[in-house]
C-alpha positions in Angstrom: 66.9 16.0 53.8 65.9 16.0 57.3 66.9 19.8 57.7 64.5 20.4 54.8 61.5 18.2 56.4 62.4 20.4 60.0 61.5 23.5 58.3 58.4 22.5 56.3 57.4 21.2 59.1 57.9 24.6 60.8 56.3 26.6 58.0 53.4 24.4 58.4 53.0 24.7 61.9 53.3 28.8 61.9 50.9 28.9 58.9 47.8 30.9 59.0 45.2 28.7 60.8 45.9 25.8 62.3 45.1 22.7 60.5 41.9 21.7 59.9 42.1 18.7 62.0 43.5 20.3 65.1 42.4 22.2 68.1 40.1 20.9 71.0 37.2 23.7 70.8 35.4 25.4 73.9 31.8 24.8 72.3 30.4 28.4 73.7 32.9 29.9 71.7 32.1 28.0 67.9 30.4 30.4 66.6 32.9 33.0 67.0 36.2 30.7 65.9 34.8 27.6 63.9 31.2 28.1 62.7 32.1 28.5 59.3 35.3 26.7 59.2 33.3 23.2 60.1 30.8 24.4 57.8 33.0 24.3 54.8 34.4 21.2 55.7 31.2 19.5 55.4 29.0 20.0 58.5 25.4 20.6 57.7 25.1 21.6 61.6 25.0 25.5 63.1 26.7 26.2 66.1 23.7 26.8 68.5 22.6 23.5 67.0 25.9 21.9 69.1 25.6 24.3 72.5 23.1 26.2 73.7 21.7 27.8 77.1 18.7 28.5 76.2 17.6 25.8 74.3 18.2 22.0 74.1 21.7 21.3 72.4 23.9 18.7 71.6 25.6 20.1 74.6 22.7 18.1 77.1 23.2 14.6 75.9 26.8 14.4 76.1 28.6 13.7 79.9 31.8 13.4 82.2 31.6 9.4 83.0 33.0 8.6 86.2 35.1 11.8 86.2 37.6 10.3 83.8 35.4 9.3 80.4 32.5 10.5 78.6 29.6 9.1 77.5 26.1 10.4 75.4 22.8 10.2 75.6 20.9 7.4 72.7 17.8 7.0 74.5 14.7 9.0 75.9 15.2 6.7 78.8 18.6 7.7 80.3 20.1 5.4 78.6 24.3 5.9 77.5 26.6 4.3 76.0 30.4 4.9 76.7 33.3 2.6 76.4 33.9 -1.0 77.5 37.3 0.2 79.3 35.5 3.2 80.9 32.7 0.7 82.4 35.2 -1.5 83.0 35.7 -0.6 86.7 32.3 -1.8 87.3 31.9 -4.5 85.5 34.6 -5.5 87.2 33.1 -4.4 90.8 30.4 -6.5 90.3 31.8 -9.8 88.9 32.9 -13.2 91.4 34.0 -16.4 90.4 30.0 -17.5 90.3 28.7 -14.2 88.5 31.6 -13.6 86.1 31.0 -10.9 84.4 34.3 -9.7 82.6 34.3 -12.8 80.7 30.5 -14.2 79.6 29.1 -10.2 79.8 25.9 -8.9 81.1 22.6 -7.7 79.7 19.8 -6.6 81.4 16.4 -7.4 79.7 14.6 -5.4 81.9 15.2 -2.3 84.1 14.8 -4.3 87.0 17.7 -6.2 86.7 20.2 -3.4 85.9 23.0 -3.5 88.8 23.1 -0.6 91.1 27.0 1.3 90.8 27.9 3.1 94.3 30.1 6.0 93.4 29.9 6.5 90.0 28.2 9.8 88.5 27.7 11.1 85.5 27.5 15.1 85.0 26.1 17.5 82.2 27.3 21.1 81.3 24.4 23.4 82.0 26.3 26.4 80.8 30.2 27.7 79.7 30.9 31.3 80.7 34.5 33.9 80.7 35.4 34.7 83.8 38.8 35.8 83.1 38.0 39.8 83.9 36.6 38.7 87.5 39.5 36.7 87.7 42.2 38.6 87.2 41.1 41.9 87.8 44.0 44.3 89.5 46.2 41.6 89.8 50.0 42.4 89.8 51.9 40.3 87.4 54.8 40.5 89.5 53.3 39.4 92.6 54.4 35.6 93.6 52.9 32.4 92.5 51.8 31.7 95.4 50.0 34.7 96.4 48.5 34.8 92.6 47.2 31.6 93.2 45.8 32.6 96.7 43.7 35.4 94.6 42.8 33.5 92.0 41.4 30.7 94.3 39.3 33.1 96.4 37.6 34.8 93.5 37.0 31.6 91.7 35.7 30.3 94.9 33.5 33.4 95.3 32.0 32.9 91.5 31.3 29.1 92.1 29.0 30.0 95.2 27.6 32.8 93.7 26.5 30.6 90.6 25.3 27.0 91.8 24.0 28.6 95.9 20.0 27.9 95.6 20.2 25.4 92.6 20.6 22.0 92.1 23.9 22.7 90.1 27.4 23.0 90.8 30.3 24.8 89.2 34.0 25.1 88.7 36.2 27.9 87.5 38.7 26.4 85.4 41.9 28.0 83.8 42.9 28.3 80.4 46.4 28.8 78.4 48.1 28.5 81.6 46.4 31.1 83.6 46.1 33.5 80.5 42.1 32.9 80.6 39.3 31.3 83.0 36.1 30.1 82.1 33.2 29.4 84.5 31.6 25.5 84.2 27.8 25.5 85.7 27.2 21.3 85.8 24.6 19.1 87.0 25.8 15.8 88.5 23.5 12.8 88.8 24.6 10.0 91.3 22.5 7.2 90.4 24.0 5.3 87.6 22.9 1.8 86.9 24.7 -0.8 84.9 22.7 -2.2 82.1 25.1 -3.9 79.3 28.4 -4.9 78.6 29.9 -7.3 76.4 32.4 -9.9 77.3 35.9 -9.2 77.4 36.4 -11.6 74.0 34.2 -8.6 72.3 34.6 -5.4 74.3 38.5 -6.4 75.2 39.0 -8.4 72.0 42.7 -7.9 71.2 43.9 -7.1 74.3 47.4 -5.0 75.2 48.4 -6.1 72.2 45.9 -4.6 69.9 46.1 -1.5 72.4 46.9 2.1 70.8 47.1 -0.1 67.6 45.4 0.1 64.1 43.9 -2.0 62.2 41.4 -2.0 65.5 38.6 -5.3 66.2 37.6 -4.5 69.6 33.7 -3.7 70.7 34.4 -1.5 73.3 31.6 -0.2 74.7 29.4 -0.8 77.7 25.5 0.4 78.7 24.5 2.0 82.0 21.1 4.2 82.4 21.0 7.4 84.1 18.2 7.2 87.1 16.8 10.6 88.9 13.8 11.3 91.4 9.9 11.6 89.9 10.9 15.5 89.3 13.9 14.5 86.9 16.5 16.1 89.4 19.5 14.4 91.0 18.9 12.3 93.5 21.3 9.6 95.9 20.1 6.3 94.9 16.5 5.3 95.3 14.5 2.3 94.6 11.7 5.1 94.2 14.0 6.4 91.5 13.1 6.6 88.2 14.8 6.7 84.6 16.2 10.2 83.7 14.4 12.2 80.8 17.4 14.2 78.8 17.4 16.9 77.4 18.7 15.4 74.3 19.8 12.3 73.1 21.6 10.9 69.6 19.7 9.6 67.0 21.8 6.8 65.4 22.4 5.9 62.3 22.7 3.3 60.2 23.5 4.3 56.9 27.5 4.3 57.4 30.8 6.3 56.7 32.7 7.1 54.0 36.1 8.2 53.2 36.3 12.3 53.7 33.0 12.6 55.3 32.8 15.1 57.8 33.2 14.2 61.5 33.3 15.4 65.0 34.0 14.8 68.2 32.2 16.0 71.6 33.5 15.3 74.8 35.9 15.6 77.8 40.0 15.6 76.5 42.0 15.2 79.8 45.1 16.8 79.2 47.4 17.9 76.6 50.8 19.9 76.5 50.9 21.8 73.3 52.8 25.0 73.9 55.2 23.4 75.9 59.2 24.4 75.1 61.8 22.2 74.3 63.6 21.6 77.5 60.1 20.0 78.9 59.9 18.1 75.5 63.3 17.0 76.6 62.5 15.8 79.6 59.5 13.7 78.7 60.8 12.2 76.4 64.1 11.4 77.7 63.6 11.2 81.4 59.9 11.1 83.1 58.4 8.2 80.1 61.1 6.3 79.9 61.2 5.6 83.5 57.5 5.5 83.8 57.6 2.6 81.2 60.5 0.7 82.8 58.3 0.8 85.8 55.1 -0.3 84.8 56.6 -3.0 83.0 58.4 -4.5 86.1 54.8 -4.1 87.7 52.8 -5.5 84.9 55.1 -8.3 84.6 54.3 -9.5 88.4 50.6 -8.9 87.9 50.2 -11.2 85.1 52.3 -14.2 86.4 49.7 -14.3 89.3 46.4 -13.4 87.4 47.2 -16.4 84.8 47.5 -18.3 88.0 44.4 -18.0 89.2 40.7 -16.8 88.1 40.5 -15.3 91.3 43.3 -12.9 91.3 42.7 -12.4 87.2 39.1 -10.9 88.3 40.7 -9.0 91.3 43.4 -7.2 89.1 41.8 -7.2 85.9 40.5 -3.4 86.2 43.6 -2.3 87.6 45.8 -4.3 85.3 43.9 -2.6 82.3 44.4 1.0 83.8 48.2 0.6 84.3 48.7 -1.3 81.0 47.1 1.6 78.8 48.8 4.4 80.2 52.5 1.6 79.7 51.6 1.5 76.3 51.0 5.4 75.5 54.4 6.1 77.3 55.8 3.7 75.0 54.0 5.1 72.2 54.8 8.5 72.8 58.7 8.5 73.0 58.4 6.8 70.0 56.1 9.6 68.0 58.2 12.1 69.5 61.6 10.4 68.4 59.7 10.0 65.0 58.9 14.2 64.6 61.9 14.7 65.7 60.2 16.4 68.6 62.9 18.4 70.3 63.9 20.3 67.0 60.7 21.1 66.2 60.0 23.0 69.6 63.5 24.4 69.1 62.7 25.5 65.3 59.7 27.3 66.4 61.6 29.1 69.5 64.0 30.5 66.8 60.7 31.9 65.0 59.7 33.2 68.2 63.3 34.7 69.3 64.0 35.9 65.8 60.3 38.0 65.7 61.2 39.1 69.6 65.1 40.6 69.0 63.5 42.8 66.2 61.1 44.3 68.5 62.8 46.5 71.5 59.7 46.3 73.5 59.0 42.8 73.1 63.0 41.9 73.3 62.9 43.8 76.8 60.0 41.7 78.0 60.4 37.7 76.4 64.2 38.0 75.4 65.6 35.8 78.5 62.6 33.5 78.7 63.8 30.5 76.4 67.1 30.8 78.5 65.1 30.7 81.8 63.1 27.8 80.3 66.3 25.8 80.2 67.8 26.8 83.2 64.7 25.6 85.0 64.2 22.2 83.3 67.8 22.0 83.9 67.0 22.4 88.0 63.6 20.1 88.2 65.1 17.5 85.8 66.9 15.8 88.9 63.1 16.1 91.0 61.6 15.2 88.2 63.3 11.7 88.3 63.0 10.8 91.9 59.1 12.2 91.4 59.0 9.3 89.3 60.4 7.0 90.2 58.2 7.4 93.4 55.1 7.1 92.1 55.4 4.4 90.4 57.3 2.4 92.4 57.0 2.9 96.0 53.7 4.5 95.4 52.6 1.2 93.6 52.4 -1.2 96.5 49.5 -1.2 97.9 50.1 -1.9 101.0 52.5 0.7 101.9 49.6 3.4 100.4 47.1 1.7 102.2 48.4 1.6 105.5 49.5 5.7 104.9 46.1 6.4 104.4 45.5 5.7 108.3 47.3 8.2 109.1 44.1 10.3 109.0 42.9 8.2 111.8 46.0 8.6 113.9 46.5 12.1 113.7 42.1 12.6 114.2 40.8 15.4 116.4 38.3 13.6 119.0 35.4 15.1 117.8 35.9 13.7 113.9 36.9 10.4 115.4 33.7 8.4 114.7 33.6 10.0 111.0 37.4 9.1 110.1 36.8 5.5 111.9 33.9 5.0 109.8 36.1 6.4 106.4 38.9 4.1 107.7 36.2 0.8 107.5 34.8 1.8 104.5 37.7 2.2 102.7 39.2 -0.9 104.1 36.1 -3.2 102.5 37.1 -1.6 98.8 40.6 -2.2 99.3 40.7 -6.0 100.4 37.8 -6.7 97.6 40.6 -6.3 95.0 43.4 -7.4 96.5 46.0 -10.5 97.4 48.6 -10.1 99.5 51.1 -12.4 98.1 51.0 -10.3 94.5 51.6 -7.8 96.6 54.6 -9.1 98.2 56.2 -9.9 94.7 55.3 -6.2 93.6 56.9 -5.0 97.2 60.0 -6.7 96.5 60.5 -5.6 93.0 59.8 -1.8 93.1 61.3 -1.1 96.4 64.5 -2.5 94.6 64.3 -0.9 91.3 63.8 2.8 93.4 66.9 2.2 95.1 68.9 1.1 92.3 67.9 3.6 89.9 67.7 6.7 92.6 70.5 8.7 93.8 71.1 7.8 97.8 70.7 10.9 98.8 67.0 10.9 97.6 66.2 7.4 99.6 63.8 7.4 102.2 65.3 6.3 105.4 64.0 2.8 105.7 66.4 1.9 103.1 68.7 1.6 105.4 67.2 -0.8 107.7 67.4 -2.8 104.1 70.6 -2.4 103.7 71.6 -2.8 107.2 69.9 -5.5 109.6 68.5 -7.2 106.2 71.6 -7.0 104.4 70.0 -6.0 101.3 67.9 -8.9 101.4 64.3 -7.8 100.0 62.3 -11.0 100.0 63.3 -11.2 104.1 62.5 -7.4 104.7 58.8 -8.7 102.7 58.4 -11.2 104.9 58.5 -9.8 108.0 56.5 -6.6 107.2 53.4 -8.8 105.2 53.8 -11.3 108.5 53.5 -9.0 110.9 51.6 -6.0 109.8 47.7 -5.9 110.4 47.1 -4.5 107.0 48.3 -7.6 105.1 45.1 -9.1 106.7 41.4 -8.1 106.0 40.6 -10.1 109.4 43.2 -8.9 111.6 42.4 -5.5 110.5 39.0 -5.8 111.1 39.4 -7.0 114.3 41.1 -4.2 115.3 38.6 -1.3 114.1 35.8 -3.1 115.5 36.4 -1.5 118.9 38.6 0.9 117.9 39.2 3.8 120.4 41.8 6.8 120.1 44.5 5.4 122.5 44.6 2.5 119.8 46.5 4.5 117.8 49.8 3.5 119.6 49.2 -0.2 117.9 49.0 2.0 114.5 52.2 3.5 115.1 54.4 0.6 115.7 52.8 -2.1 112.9 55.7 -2.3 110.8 53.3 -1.5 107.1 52.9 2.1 108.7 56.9 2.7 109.6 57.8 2.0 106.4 55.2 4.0 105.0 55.5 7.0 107.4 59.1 6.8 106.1 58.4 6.7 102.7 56.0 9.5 102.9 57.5 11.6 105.1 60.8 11.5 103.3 58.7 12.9 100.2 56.4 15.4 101.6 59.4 16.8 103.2 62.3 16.3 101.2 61.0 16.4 97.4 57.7 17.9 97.5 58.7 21.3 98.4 61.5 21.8 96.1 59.2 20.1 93.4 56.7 22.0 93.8 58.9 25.6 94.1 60.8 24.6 90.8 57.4 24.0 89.6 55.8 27.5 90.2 58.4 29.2 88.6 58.7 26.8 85.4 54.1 27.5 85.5 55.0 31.5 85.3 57.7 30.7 82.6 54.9 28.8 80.6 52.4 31.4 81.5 54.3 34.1 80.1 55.3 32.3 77.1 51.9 31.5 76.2 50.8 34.8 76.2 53.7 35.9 74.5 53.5 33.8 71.6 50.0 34.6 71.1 51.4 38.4 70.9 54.8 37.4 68.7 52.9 35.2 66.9 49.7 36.0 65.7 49.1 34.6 62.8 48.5 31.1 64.7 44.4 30.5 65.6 45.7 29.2 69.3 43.2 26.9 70.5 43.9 26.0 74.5 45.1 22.5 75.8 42.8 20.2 77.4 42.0 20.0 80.6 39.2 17.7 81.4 36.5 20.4 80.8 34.2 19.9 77.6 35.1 20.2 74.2 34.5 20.2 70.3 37.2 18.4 67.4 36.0 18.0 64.4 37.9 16.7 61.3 37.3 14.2 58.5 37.2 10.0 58.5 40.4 8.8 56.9 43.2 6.4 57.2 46.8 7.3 57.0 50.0 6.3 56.1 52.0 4.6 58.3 55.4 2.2 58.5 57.1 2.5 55.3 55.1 0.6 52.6 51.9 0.5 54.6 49.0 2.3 54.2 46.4 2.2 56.3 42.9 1.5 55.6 40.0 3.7 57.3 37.7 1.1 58.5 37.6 -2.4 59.6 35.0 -5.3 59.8 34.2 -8.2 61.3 36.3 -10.2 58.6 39.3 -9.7 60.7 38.3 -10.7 64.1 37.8 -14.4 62.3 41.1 -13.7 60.7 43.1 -13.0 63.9 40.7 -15.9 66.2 43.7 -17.4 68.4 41.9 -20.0 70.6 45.1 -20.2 72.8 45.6 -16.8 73.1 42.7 -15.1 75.6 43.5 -11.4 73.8 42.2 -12.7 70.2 39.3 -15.3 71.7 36.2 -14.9 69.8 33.0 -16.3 71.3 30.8 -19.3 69.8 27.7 -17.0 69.5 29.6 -14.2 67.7 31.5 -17.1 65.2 27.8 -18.7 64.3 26.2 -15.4 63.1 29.5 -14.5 61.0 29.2 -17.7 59.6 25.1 -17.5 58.8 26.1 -13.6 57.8 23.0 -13.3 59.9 23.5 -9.4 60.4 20.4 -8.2 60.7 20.3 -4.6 59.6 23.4 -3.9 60.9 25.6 -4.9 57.8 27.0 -2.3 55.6 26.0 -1.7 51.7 29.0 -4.2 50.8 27.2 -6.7 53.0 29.9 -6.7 56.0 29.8 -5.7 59.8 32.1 -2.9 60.4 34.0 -2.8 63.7 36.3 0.4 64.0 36.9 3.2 61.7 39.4 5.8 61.6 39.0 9.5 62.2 41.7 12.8 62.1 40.7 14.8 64.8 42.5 16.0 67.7 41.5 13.6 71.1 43.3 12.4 73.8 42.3 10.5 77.0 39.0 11.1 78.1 37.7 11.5 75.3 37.1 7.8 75.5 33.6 7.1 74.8 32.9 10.2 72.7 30.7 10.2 70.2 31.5 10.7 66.9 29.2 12.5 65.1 28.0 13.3 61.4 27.7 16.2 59.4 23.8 16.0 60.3 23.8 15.3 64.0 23.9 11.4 64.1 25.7 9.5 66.2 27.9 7.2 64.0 30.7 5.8 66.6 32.2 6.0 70.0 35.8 7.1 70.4 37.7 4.5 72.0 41.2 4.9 71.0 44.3 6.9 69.3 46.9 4.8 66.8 50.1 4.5 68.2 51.5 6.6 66.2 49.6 9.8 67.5 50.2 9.3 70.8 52.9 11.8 70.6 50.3 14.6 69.2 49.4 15.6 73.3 52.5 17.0 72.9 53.5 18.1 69.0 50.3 17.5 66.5 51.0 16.1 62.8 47.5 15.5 61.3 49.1 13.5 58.8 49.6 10.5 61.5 47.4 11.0 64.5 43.9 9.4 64.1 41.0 8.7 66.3 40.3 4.7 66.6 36.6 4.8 66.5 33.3 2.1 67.2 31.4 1.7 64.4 27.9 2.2 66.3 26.0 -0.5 64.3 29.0 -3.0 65.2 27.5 -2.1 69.1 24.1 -2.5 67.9 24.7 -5.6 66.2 26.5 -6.8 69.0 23.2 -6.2 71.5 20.5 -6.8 69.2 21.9 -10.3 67.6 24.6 -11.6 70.2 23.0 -10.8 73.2 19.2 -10.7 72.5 18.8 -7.4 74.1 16.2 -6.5 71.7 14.5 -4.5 75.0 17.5 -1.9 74.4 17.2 -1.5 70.8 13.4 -0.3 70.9 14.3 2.6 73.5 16.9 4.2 70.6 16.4 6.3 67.6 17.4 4.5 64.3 18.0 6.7 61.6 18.4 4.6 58.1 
């Protein structure tokens, strides 16, 4: 039986198109590959109507959120909406004990009062254009990675200029299918962001970890800011002077709901996704690099939480980084288990049969792609052992802050004179963030725990040398090898290290070098950048040729397949319909959810499933305002089959007509694995129903001031 499922599974996969559901889209290329494909699926929408140069497009309201999210345009105003957990890091920024706003929220009722954000940006596509010819024009195939990449960066470098000198623009040259393609990005960043809503964390964090990747969904995750630009509607640094931005589009919203098999789609920036990869790398993700990823972050996780229960202080001081590290645990998790499920390995191995069968028929094609499965194994094979102590690294050793902190001064001991006062000024700068969100006693616990688990779990001759000052004068004793470094060292202490940079003169560097934090992390370091990094990244350049090669030659072996390429934070179009799924034996998942279930799973002991007093009065007046469904219920989350994946968090979910109708927040757990292998028939967007966000600002918070500046469509 499960032979049988392998190969209908491959027949599926090989069939003519690729499912209707999958594929993340470049939106300048639509009306070449998907125009009329989205069309017959539903969409009422032409593809100039989605991205445009020379007109306004859906394209101009949608944006890259702090470099890691994305976030649209639902006002005239600059005003966007994104997700709770992409805001989160400022929310977070600008809570205290006394202004606490991670758990009562925060609404602005007037611009005034929106919170200023230092650092974050937003940025827009101006325009999507193949550069591949430029790129790769004349260049050898057989020539070495690194020489490849030498030319490739230069003429990429040469385009960028060439396309954002004497604008207001910048640009990036990005590559596709491995290095098979490269498309030029022309952007337009704006710096001045503003906070202007956000729920509480009972609303906008309402089920917590344990609700996380998980479906049925009841969590209001989505937060407010408003773009600002100077009086020409240009970029600008921050400026009381500054006013709201004008876009060039922005989402009219409806209210009139979803249904069951209504088109949908998706607009936004996917991070990154591995769909092409072979089975060896399969292999060793799911065998070797997640499983030790999750073992780590839960050892780190654990100690967190212990401290942040403890104390308000520490919860506030952790809580973003908590959240970051805790998603990522949980889509490890997720994924090992969606690859186990699929059956992952086989199926990569069932199509490389496909693939080696079509190439030993073909002389020309045997000559060129006949070795490279081998070669694909043979390399996995030699960065498998890397792999593990890359790991391992980074999420261990790499995880205490202290020791990455005091690395990071390295800059400042190794400074030329001249760039002294800039790096000095870097040095105090960076100092003020880092204290801000940090204790050094959860620290110490986290020191003790993931310098032990890297040497236990890391072959000794991959240990940095310190170990052995462990092993020898502290006799293995962690705790007493903590003690003395967070006693002694100056970056344990926001005041000692203060003190010291406030006069701080080259020959000060000497103190630098003997504080016991920047041994240890001089060690640690050094040992990597010399004794892994290089063979890493060697083993690494030859397994990215492999992948190059194979990329292309599948696309030449097998045709038949519509290729789409795998994200890679730049922006992009999924589009699907609204369903739910099948999931455990016996259950079958419903497509939306309301606010029903939020009363139902109300745990007043529990601070994941709190539900605030407001929020439990206007359920029980059913005071919804115009935000209720046609069956008289708030809907929270619905489900939708597209193809997403981080980043996209904070998409909006559009309708066949152009209205926004939700904000991608999620995947279910069970296609977490579809980065890697796609099966439409489990992997579903977790989606905001918008009105729930409305409801949530018009009726629970009173913002009524943010309501009039949107576009209701009814």
């Amino acid at each position: 039986m499960k032979k049988l499922f392998i190969l209908a599974l491959i027949a599926y996969r090989l069939s003519l198109i690729a499912s209707a559901e999958e594929g993340m889209w470049i939106p300048s290329l639509l009306k070449i590959l998907n125009e009329a494909d989205m069309q017959k699926m539903g969409c009422k929408l032409t593809a100039d109507e989605i991205y445009n140069v020379n007109k306004s497009s859906m394209k101009d309201g949608i944006m890259q959120f702090g470099g890691g999210c994305t976030a649209e345009m639902i006002s005239a105003e600059g005003l966007l909406i994104t997700n709770h957990h992409c805001g989160y890091s400022q929310i977070q920024s600008h809570s205290s004990v006394e202004h606490d706003y991670l758990t009562n929220g925060f609404w602005a009722k007037d611009k005034k009062d929106e919170l200023t954000c230092p650092g974050l940006t937003v940025t827009f596509i101006i325009r999507i254009e193949d550069v591949t010819a430029k790129i790769l024009e004349g260049v050898d195939p057989g020539i070495s990675e690194t020489k490849r990449d030498s030319i490739i960066t230069a003429r990429g470098k040469k385009i960028e200029k060439e396309s954002a000198d004497g604008t207001q623009y910048n640009a990036r040259v990005r590559q596709f299918y491995y290095g098979n393609e490269f498309y030029l990005f022309v952007m337009e960043t704006f710096k001045d962001v503003r906070m202007v809503g956000a729920p509480p964390e009972s609303i906008g964090k309402f089920g917590g970890d344990t609700d996380n990747w998980i479906w049925p969904r009841h969590t209001g995750d989505f937060s407010l800011f408003r773009v600002y630009a100077d009086k020409d509607n240009n970029p600008a640094d921050y400026s009381a002077s500054n006013v709201p931005y004008k876009p060039k589009y922005f989402f009219p919203i409806s209210l009139k709901g979803i249904q069951e098999g209504d088109f949908s789609m998706v607009f936004g920036f996917p991070g990154r996704t591995t769909e092409y990869l072979p089975s060896s790398a399969v292999e060793l993700i799911q065998k070797v690099s997640d499983p030790i990823r999750v073992k780590a972050r839960t050892a780190r996780l654990a100690v967190w939480e212990e401290d942040m229960k403890k104390s308000p202080e520490v919860r506030i001081k952790y809580a973003s980084k908590f959240a970051g590290v805790s998603n990522y645990h949980k889509k490890w998790s997720g994924e090992i288990r969606g690859l186990e499920k699929a059956d992952g390995i086989k199926v990569k191995q069932e199509i490389e049969k496909t693939f080696l069968d079509r190439v030993s028929k073909n002389p020309e094609w045997n000559k060129k792609y006949g070795n490279i499965i081998r070669d694909f194994k043979t390399a996995y094979d030699k960065l498998t052992p890397y792999e593990k102590v890359v790991d391992y690294f980074s999420e261990t050793i790499n995880a205490v802050e202290i020791i990455k902190f005091a690395n990071s001064f390295r800059s400042l001991v190794e400074v030329k004179p001249d760039e002294l006062s800039k790096k000095l000024e870097n040095s105090k700068s960076g100092s003020k963030s880092f204290y801000k969100d940090y204790n050094m006693e959860t620290d110490r616990k986290l020191f003790v725990a993931m310098l032990k688990m890297y040497y236990e779990s890391v072959d000794k001759t991959m240990q940095p040398d310190f170990y052995n000052l462990i092993q020898g004068k502290y006799k293995g004793d962690y705790a007493r090898y903590a003690e003395m470094i967070y006693k002694k060292s100056m970056f344990a202490s926001e005041q000692k290290l203060n003190e010291f940079l406030k006069d701080y003169t080259a020959d000060k560097a000497k103190i630098i070098l003997k504080d016991p934090a920047y041994v240890l992390a001089r060690s640690a370091y050094g040992f990597y950048e010399t004794k892994v990094q290089p063979q890493y990244f060697s083993l690494n350049d030859n397994v990215n040729r492999l992948q190059r090669d194979y990329m292309y030659a599948l696309k030449v072996v097998i045709p038949e397949k519509n290729y789409y390429p795998d994200a890679n934070s730049t922006l992009r179009v999924s589009y699907g319909k609204i369903g739910g799924y099948d999931g455990r034996d016996g259950i079958k998942y419903y497509y939306y959810t309301t606010l029903d279930g939020i009363m139902e799973k109300e745990d007043s002991t529990s601070g994941e499933f709190t539900v605030p007093k407001k929020l439990k009065e206007l359920y029980l007046k059913k005071d919804y305002g115009q935000y209720a469904d046609k069956d008289g219920k708030v809907h929270v989350a619905f489900l939708s089959a597209q193809h997403t994946t981080g980043g996209n968090s904070g998409s909006p979910l559009i309708d066949a007509t152009g209205n926004l109708i939700g904000v991608n927040f999620d995947r279910n757990w069970e296609g977490t694995a579809n980065d890697i292998i796609y099966d439409d028939t489990q992997g579903r967007s977790i989606v905001l129903d918008v009105r729930y966000a409305l409801f949530v600002i018009d009726k629970f918070a009173g913002a009524s001031n943010l309501i009039n500046e949107m576009k209701l469509v009814r």
